[in-house]
gemmi code that builds the backbone of each chain (N, CA, C; Angstrom):
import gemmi

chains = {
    "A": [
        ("UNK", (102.104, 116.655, 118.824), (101.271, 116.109, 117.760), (101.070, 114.596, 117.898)),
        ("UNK", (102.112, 113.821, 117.951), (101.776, 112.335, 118.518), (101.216, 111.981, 119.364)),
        ("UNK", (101.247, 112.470, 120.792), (100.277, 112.623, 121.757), (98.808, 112.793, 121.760)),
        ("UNK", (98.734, 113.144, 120.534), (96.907, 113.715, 119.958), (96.794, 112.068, 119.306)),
        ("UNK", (97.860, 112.146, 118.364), (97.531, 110.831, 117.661), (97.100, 109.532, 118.397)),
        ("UNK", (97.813, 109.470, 119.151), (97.892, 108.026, 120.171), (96.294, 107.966, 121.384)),
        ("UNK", (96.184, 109.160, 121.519), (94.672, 109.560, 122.711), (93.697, 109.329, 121.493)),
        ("UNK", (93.963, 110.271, 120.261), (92.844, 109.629, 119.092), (92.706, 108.777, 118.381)),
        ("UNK", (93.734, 107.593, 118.373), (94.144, 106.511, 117.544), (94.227, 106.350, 116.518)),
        ("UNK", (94.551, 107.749, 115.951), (94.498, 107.819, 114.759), (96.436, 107.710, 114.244)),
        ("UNK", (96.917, 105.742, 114.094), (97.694, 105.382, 113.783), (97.559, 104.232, 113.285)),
        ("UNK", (98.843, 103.594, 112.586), (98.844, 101.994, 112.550), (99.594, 101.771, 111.935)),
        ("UNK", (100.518, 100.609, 112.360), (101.878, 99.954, 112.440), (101.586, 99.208, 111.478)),
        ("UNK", (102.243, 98.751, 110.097), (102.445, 97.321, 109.175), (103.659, 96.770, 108.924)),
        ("UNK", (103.717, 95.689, 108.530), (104.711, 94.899, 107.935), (105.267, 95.874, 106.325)),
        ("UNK", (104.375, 95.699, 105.629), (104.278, 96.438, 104.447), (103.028, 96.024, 103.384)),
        ("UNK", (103.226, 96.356, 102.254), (101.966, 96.513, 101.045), (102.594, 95.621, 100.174)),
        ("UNK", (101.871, 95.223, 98.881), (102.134, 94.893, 97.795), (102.309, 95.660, 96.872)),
        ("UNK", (101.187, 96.842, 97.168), (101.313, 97.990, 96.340), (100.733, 99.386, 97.292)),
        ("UNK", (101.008, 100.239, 96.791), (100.672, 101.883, 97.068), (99.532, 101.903, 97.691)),
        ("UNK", (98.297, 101.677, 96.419), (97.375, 101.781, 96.353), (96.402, 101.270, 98.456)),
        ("UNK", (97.053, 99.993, 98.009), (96.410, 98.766, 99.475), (97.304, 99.975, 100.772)),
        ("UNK", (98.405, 100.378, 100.578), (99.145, 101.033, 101.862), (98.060, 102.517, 101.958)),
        ("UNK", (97.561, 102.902, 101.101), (97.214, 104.158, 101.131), (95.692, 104.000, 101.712)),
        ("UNK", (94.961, 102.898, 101.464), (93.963, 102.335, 102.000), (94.296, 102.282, 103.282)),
        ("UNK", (94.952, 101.376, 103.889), (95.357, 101.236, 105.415), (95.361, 101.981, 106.160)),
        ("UNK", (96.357, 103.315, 105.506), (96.659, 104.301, 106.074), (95.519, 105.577, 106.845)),
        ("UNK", (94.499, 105.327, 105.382), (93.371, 106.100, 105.845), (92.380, 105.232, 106.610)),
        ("UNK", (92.556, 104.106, 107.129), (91.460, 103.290, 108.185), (90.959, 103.949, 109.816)),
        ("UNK", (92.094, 104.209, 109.636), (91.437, 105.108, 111.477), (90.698, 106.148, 111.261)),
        ("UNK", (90.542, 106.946, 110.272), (90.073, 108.100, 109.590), (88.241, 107.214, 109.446)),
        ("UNK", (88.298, 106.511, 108.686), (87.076, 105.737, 108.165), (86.185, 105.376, 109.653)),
        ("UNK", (87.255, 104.631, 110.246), (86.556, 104.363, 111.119), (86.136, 104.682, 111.830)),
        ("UNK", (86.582, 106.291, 112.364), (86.067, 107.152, 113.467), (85.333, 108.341, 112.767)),
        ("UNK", (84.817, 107.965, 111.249), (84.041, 108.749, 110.513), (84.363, 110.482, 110.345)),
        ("UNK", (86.049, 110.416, 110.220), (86.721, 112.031, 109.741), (86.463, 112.101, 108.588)),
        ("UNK", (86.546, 110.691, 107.645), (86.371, 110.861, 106.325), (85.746, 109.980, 106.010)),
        ("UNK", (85.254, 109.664, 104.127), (84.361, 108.536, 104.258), (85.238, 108.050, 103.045)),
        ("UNK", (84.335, 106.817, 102.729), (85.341, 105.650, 101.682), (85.864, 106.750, 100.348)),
        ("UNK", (84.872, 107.774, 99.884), (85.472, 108.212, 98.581), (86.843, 108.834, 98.592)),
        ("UNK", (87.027, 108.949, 100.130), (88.259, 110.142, 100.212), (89.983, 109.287, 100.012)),
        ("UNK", (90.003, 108.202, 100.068), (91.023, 107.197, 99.904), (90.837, 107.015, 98.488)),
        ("UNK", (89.694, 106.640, 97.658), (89.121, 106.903, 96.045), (89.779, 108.099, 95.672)),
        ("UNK", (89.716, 109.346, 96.256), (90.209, 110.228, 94.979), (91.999, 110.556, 95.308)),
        ("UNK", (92.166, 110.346, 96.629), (93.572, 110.203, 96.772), (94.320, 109.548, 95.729)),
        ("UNK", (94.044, 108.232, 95.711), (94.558, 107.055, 95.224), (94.343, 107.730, 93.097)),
        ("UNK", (92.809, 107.935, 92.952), (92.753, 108.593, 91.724), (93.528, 109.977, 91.244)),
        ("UNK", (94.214, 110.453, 92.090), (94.985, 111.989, 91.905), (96.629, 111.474, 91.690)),
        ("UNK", (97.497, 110.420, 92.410), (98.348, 109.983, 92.057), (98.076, 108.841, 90.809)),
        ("UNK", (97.594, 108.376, 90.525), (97.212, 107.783, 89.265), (97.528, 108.617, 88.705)),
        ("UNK", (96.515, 109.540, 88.163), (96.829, 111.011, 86.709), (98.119, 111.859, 87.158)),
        ("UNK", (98.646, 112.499, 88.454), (99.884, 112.766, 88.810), (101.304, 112.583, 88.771)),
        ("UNK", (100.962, 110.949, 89.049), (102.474, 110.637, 89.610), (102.763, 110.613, 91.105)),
        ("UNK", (103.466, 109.961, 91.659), (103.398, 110.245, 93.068), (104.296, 111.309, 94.126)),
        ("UNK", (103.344, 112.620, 93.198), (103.492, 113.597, 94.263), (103.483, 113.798, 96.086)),
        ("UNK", (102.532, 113.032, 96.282), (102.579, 112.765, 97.577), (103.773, 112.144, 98.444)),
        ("UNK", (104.977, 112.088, 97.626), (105.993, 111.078, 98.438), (106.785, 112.657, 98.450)),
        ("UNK", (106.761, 113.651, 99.769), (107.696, 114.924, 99.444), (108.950, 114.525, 99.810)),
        ("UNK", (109.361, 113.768, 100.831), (110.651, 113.444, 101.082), (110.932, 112.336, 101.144)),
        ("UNK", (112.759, 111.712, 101.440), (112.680, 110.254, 101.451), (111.870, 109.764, 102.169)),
        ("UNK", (111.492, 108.483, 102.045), (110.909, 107.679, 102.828), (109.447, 108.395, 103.440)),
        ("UNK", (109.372, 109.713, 103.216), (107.679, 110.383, 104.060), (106.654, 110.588, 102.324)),
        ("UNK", (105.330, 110.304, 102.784), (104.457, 110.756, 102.091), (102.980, 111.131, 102.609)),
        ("UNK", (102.843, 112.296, 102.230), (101.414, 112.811, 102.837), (100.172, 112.108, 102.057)),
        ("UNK", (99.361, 111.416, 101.980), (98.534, 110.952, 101.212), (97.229, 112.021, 101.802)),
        ("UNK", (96.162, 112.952, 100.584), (95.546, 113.724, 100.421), (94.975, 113.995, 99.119)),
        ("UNK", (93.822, 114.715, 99.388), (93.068, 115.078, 97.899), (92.316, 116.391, 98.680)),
        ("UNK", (91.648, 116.904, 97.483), (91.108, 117.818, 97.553), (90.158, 118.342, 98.315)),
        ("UNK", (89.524, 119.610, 99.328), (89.288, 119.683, 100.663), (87.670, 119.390, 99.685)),
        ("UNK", (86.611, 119.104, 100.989), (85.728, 118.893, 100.289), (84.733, 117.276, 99.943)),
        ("UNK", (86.033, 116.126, 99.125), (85.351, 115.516, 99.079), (85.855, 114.130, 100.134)),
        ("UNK", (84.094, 113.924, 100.361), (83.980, 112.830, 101.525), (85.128, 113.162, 102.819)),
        ("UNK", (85.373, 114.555, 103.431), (85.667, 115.178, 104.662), (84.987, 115.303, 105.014)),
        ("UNK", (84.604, 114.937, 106.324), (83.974, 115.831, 107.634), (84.587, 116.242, 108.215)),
        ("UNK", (85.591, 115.996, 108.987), (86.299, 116.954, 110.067), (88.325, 116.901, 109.866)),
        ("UNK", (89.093, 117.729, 110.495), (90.146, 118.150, 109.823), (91.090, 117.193, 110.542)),
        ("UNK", (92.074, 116.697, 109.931), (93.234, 115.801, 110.846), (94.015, 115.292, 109.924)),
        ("UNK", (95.056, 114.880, 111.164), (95.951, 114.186, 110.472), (96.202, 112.238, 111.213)),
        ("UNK", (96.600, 111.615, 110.515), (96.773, 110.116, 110.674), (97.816, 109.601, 110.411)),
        ("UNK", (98.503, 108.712, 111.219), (99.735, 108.472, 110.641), (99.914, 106.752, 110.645)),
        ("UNK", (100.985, 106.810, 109.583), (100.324, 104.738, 109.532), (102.683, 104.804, 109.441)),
        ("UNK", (103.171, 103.673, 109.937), (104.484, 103.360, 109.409), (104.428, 101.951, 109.126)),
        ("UNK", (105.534, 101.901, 107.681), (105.481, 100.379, 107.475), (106.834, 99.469, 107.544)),
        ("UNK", (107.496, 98.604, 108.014), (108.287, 98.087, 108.241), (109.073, 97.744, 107.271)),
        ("UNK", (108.261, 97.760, 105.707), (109.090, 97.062, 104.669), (108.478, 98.855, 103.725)),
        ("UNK", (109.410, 99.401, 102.859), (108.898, 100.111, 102.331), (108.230, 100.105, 101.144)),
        ("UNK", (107.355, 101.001, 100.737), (106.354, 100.810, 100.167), (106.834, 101.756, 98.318)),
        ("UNK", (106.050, 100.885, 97.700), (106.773, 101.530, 96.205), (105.691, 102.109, 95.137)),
        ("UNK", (106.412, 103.461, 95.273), (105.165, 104.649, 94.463), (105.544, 104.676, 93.027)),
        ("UNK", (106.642, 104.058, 92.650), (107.194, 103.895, 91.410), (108.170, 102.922, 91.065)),
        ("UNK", (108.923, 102.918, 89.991), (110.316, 101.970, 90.166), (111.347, 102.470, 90.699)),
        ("UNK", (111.107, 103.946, 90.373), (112.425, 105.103, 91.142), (112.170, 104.817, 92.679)),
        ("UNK", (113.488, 104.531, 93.593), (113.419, 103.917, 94.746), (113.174, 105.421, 95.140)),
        ("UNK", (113.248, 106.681, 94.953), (113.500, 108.097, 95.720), (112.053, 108.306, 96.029)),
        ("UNK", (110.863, 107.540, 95.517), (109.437, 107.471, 95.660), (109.223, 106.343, 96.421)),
        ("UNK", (109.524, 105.636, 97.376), (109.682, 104.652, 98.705), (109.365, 105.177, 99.527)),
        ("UNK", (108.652, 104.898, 100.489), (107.900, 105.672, 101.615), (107.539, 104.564, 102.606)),
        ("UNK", (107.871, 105.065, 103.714), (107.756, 103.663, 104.838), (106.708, 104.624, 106.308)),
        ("UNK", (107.199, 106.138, 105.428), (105.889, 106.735, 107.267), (104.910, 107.691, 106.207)),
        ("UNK", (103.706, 107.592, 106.863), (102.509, 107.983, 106.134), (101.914, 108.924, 107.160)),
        ("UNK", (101.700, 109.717, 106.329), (100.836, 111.104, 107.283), (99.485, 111.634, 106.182)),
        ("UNK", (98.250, 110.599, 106.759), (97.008, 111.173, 106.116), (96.660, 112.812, 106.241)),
        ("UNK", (96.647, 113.687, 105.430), (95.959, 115.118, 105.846), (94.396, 115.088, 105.290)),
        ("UNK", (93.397, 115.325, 105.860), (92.075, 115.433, 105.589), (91.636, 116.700, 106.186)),
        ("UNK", (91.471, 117.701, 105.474), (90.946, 119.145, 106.062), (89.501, 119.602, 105.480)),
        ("UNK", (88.722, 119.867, 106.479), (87.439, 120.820, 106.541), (87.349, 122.286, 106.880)),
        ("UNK", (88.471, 122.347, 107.592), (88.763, 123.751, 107.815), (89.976, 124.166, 107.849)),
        ("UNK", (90.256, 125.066, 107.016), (91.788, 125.333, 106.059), (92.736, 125.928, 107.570)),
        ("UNK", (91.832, 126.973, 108.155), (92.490, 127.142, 109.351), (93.473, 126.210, 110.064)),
        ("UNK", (92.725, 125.732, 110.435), (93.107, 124.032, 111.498), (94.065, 123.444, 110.275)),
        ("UNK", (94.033, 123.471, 109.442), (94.570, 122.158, 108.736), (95.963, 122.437, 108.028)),
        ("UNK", (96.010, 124.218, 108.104), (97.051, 125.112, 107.624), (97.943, 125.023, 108.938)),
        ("UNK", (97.603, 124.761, 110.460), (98.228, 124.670, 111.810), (98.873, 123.427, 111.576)),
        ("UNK", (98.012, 122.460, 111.373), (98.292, 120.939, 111.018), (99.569, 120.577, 110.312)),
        ("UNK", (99.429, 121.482, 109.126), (100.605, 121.456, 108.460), (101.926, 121.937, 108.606)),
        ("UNK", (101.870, 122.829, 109.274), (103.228, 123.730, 109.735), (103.478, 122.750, 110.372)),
        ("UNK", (102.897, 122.366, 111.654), (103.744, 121.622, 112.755), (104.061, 120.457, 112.317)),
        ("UNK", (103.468, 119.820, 111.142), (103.440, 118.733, 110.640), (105.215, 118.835, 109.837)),
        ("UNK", (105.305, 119.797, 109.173), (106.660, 120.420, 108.596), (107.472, 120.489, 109.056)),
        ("UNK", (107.227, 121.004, 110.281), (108.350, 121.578, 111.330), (109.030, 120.058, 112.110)),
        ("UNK", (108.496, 119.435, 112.426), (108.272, 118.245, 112.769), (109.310, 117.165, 111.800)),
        ("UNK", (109.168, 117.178, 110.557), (109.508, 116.386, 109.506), (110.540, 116.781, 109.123)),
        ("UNK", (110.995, 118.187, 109.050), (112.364, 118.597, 109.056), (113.354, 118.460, 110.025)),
        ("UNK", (113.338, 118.076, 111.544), (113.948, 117.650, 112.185), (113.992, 116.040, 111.861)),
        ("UNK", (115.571, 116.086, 111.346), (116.289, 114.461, 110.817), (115.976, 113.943, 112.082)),
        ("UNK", (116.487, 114.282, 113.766), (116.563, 113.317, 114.261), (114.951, 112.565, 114.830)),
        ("UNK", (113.653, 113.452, 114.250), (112.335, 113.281, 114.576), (112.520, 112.191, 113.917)),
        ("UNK", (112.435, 112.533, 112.746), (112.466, 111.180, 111.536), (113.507, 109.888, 111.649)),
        ("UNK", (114.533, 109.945, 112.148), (114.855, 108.843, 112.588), (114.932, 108.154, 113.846)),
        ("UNK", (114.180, 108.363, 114.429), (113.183, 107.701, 115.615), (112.024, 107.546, 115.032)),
        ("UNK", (111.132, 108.336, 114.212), (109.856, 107.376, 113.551), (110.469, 106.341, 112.542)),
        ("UNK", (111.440, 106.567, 111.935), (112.079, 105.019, 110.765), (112.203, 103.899, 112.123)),
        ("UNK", (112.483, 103.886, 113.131), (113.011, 102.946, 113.714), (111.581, 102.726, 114.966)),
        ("UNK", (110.562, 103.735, 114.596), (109.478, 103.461, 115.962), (108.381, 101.856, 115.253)),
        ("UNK", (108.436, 101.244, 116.438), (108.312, 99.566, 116.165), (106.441, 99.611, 115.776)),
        ("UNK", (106.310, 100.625, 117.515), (104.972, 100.342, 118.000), (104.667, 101.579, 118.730)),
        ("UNK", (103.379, 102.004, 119.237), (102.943, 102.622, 119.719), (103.709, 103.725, 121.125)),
        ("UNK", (104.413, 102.600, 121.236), (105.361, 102.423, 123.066), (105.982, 103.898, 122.519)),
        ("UNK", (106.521, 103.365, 120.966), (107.746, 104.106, 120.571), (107.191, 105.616, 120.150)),
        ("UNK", (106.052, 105.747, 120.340), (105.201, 106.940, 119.519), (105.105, 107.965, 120.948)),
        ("UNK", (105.047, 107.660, 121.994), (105.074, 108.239, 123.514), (106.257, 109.118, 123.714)),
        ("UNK", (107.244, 108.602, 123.099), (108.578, 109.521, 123.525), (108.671, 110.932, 122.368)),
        ("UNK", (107.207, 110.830, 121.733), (108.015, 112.073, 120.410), (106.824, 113.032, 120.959)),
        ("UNK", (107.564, 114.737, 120.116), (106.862, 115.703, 121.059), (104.731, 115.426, 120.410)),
    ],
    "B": [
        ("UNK", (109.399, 142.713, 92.567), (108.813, 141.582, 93.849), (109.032, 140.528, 92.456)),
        ("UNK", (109.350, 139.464, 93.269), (108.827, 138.397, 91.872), (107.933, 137.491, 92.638)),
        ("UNK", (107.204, 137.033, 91.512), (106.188, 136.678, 91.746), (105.688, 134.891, 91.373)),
        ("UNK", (105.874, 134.186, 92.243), (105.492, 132.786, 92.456), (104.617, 132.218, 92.523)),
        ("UNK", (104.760, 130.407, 91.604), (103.068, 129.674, 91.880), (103.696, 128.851, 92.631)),
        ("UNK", (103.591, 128.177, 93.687), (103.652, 126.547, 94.261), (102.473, 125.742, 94.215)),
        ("UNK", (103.033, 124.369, 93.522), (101.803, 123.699, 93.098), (101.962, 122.343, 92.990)),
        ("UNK", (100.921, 121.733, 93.841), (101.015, 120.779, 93.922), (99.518, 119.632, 93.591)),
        ("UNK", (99.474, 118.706, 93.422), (98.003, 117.907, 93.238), (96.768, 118.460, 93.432)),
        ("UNK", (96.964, 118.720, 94.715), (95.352, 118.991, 94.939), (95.372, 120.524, 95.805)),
        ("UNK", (96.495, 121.229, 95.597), (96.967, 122.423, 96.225), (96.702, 122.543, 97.591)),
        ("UNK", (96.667, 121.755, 98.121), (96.059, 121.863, 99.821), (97.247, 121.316, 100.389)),
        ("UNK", (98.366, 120.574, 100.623), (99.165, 119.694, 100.957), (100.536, 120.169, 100.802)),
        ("UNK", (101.531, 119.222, 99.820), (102.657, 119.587, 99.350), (102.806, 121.005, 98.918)),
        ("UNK", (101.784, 121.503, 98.230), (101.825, 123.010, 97.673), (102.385, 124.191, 98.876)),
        ("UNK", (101.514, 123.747, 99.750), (101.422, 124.665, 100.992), (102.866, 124.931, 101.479)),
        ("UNK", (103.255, 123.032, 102.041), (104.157, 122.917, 102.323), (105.915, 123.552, 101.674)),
        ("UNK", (105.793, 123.927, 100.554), (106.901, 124.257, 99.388), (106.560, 126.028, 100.449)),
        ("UNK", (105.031, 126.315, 100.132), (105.228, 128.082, 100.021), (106.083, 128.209, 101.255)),
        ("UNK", (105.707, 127.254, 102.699), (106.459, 127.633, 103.936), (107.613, 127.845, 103.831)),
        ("UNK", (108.425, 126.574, 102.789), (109.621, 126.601, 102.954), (109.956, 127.421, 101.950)),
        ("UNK", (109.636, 127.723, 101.029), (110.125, 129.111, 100.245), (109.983, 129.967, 100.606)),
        ("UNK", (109.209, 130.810, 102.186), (109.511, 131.850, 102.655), (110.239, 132.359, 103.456)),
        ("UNK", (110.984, 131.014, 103.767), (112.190, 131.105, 104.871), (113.122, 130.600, 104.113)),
        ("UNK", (113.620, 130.643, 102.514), (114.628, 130.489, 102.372), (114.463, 131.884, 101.330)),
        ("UNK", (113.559, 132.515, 100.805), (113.220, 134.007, 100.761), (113.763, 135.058, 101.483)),
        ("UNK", (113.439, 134.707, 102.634), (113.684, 135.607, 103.431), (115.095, 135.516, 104.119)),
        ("UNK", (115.544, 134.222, 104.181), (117.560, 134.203, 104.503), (118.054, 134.943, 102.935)),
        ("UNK", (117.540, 134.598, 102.108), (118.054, 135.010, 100.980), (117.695, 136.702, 100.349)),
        ("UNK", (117.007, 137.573, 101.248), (116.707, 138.451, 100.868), (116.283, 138.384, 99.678)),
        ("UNK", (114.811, 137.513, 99.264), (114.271, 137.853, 97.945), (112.854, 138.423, 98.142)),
        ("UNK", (112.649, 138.946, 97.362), (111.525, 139.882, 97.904), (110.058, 139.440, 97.215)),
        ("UNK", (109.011, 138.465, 97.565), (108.554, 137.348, 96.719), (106.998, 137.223, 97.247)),
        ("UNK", (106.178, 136.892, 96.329), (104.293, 137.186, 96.458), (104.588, 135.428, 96.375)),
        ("UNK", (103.675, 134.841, 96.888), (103.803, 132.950, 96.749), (101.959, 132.890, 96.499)),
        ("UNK", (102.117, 132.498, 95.769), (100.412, 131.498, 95.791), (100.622, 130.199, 95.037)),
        ("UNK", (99.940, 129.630, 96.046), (99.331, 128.135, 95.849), (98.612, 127.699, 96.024)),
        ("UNK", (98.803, 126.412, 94.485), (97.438, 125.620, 94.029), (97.528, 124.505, 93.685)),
        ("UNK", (96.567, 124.165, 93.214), (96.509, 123.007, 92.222), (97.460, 122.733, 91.115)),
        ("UNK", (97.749, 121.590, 90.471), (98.556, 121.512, 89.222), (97.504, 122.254, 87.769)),
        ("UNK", (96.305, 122.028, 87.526), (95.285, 122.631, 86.818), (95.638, 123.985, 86.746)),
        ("UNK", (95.133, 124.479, 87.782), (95.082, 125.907, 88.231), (96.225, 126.411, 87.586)),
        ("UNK", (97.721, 125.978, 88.016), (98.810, 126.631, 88.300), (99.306, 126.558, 86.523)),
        ("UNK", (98.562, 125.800, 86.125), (99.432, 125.525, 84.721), (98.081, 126.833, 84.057)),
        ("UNK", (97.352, 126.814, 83.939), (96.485, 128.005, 83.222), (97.106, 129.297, 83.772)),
        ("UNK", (97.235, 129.437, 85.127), (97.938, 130.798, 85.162), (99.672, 131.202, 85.557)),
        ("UNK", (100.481, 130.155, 84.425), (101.987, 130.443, 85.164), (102.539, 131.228, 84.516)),
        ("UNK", (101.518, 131.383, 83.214), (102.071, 132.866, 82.153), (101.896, 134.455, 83.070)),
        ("UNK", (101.123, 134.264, 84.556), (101.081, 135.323, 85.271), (102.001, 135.599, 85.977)),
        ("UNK", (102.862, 134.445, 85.955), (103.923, 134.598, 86.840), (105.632, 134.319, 86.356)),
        ("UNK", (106.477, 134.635, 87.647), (107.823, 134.444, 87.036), (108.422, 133.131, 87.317)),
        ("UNK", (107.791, 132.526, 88.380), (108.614, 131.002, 88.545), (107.654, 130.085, 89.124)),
        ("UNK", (107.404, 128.840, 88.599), (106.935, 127.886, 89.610), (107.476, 126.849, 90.178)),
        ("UNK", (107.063, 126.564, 91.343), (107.723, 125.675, 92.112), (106.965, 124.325, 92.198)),
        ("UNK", (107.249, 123.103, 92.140), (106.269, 122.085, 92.188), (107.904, 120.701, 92.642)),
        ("UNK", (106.886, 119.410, 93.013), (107.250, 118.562, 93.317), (108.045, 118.024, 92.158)),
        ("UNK", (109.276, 117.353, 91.987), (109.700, 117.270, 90.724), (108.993, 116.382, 89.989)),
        ("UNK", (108.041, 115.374, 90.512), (107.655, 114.527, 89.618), (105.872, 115.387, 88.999)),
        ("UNK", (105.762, 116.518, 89.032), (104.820, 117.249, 88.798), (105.680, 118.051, 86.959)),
        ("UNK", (106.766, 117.918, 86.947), (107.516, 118.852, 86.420), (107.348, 118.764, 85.101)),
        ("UNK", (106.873, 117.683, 84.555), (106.004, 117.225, 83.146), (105.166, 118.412, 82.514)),
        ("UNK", (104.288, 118.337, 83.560), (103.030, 119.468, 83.880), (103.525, 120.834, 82.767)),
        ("UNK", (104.502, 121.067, 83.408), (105.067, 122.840, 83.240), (105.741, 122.748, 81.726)),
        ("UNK", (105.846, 122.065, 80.857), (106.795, 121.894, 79.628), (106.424, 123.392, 79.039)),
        ("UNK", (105.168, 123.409, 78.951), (104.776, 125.018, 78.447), (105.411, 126.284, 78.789)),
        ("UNK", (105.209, 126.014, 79.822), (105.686, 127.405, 80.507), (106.883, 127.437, 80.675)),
        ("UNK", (107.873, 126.491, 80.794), (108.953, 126.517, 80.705), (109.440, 126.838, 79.801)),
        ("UNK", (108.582, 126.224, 78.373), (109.160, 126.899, 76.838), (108.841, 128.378, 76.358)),
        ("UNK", (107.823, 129.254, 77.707), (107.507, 130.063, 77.279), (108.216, 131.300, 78.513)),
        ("UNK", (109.667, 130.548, 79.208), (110.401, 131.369, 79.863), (110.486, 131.470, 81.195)),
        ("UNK", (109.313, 130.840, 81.444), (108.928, 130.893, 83.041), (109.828, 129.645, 84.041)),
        ("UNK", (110.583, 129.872, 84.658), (111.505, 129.496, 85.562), (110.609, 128.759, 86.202)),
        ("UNK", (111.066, 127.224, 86.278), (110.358, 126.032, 86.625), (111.153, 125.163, 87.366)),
        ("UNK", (110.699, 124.868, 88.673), (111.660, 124.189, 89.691), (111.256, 123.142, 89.985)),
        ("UNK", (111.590, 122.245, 90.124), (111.116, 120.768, 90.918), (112.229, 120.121, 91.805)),
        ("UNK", (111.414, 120.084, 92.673), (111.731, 119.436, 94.511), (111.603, 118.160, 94.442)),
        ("UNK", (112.690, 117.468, 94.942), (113.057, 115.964, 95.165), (112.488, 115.955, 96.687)),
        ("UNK", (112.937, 116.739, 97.361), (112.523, 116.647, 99.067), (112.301, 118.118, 99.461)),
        ("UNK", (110.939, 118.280, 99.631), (110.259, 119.299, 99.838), (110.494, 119.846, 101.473)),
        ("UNK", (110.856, 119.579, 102.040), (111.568, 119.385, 103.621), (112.486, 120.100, 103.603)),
        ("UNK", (113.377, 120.242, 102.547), (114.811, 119.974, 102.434), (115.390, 121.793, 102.214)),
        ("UNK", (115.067, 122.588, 103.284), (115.508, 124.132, 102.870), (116.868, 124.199, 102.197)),
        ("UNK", (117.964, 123.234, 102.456), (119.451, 123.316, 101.678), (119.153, 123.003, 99.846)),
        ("UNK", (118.257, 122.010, 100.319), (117.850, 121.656, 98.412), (116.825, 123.303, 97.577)),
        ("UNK", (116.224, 123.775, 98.397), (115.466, 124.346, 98.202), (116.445, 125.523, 97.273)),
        ("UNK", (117.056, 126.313, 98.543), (118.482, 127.449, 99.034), (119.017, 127.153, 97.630)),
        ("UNK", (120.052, 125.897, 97.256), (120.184, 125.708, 96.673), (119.873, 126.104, 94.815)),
        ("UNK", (118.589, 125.024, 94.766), (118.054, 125.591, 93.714), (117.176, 126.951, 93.181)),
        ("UNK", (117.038, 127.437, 93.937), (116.614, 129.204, 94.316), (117.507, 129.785, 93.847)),
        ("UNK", (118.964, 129.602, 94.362), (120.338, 130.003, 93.958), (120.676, 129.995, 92.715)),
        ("UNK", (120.646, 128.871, 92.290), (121.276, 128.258, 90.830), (120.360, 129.198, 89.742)),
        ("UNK", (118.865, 128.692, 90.090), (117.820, 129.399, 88.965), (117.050, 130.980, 88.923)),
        ("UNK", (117.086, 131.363, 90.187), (116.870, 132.472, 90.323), (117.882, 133.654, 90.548)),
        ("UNK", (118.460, 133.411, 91.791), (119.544, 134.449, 92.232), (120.643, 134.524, 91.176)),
        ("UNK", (120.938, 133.329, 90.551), (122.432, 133.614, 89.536), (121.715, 133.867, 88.183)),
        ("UNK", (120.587, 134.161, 87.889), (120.103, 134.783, 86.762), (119.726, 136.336, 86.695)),
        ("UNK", (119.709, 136.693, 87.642), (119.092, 138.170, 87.953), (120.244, 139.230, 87.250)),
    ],
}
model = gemmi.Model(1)
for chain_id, residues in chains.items():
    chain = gemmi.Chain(chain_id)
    for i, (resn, *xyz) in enumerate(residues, 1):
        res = gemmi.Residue()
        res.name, res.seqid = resn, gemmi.SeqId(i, " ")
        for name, pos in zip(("N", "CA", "C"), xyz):
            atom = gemmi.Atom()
            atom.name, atom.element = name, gemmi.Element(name[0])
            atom.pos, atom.b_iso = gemmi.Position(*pos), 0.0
            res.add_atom(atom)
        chain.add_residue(res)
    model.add_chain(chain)
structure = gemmi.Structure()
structure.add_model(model)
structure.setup_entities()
C-alpha cells in the first residue's frame, strides 16, 4: 500500500497544525491536487466532525479523515499525511492523532479493498511504530 | 442470530472498519451475528430493529435512546483494537445471555 502511495504521491510530512481543522486540510492536498477530490470534500469532512465529535480519530494517535461517498469524489483512494507534533481533535489527549489516512471512495468495491488492507495494516503495532517514527519519504520505502 | 448496527459518521469508514473487526472476534467467540452498517442518522432511526450497536465511543451520545429503550450500546476507544473489542463483546453481550 505505501508503495502505491509514494509512485502516486499521494503523502505529506508536517511539523504539525494549530488546529484539526488546517491538519485535515493538508492532509487532503495531494487528493486536490491530482483532482481525486475537489475543495467541498475537505468542507464536509471537517463539517461531519463539527456536528459528531471526532469520530474519525479510531485509534491512538491514527485518524481516517472522510465523509460521505458522493460528495466532490471522483475517483477512490487513500492519502496519507504524518505530523511530527500531534494534532488535537479535542482536549481529551486519547483524540491526538499524528498519522492521517484520507479515504475518498467512488467505488465501494475498491474502497471496501482499501479498507481492509488499510486495517490489516494498522493493526500491526509494529507497522505503526515505524510510521510514528517515519521522518520522510526514505522512511515510507521500507513498509509493505 | 443476534442482530447488529455498526455506525459510524458517514457509514463508509470507521463503521466498516468496527463490522471487520466484529466478525473476527464473532467468529473466535462463536457468536452467531447479521452486522450492518451505517451512518449515525440511519443507525439511530433503526436501532429499535436491532439488539446491539456498536459505534466509536465518542458517537455514544447519539444512542441515549436506545440504550434507554434496552438496546445494548457499545463504544470503541480504538477500533483496531480486537482485545478491546473481545473484551467488551464479553462483558456486554456474552455475560448477559
Amino acid at each position: 500500500m505505501f508503495q502505491k502511495l509514494i509512485e502516486t504521491r499521494r503523502y505529506s510530512f508536517h511539523k504539525g497544525f494549530a488546529t484539526w481543522e488546517e491538519a485535515v486540510r493538508a492532509a487532503c492536498q495531494p487528493l486536490l491536487a491530482d483532482k481525486t477530490i475537489e475543495p467541498e470534500y475537505p468542507d464536509a469532512i471537517i463539517g461531519k466532525v463539527k456536528e459528531l465529535g471526532p469520530y474519525i480519530v479510531i485509534a491512538p494517535n491514527i485518524c481516517i479523515p472522510h465523509a460521505q461517498e458522493g460528495v466532490g469524489v471522483n475517483d477512490t483512494a487513500i492519502c496519507f499525511m504524518k505530523t511530527e507534533e500531534p494534532v488535537h481533535f479535542s482536549d481529551d489527549p486519547d483524540y491526538d492523532a499524528k498519522l492521517f489516512f484520507v479515504l475518498a471512495s467512488a467505488d465501494n468495491t475498491i474502497h471496501l479493498e482499501n479498507l481492509c488492507e488499510l486495517s490489516e495494516l494498522l493493526s500491526d503495532e509494529e507497522i505503526v511504530e515505524k510510521l510514528l517514527a517515519a521522518k520522510s519519504v526514505e522512511d515510507l520505502k521500507e513498509l509493505p | 442470530m443476534l442482530k447488529v448496527i455498526a455506525a459510524c459518521g458517514s457509514g463508509m469508514g470507521s463503521s466498516q472498519i468496527i463490522k471487520m473487526k466484529l466478525e473476527k472476534v464473532f467468529k473466535k467467540l462463536g457468536i452467531e451475528a447479521s452486522i450492518y452498517h451505517t451512518n449515525v442518522g440511519d443507525a439511530k432511526s433503526q436501532a429499535a430493529n436491532y439488539d446491539v450497536v456498536v459505534c466509536s465511543e465518542s458517537l455514544i451520545g447519539t444512542f441515549t435512546n436506545a440504550s434507554a429503550k434496552g438496546i445494548t450500546v457499545i463504544g470503541l476507544k480504538n477500533l483496531l483494537s480486537e482485545k478491546e473489542i473481545e473484551e467488551k463483546v464479553t462483558e456486554n453481550i456474552v455475560n448477559k445471555q
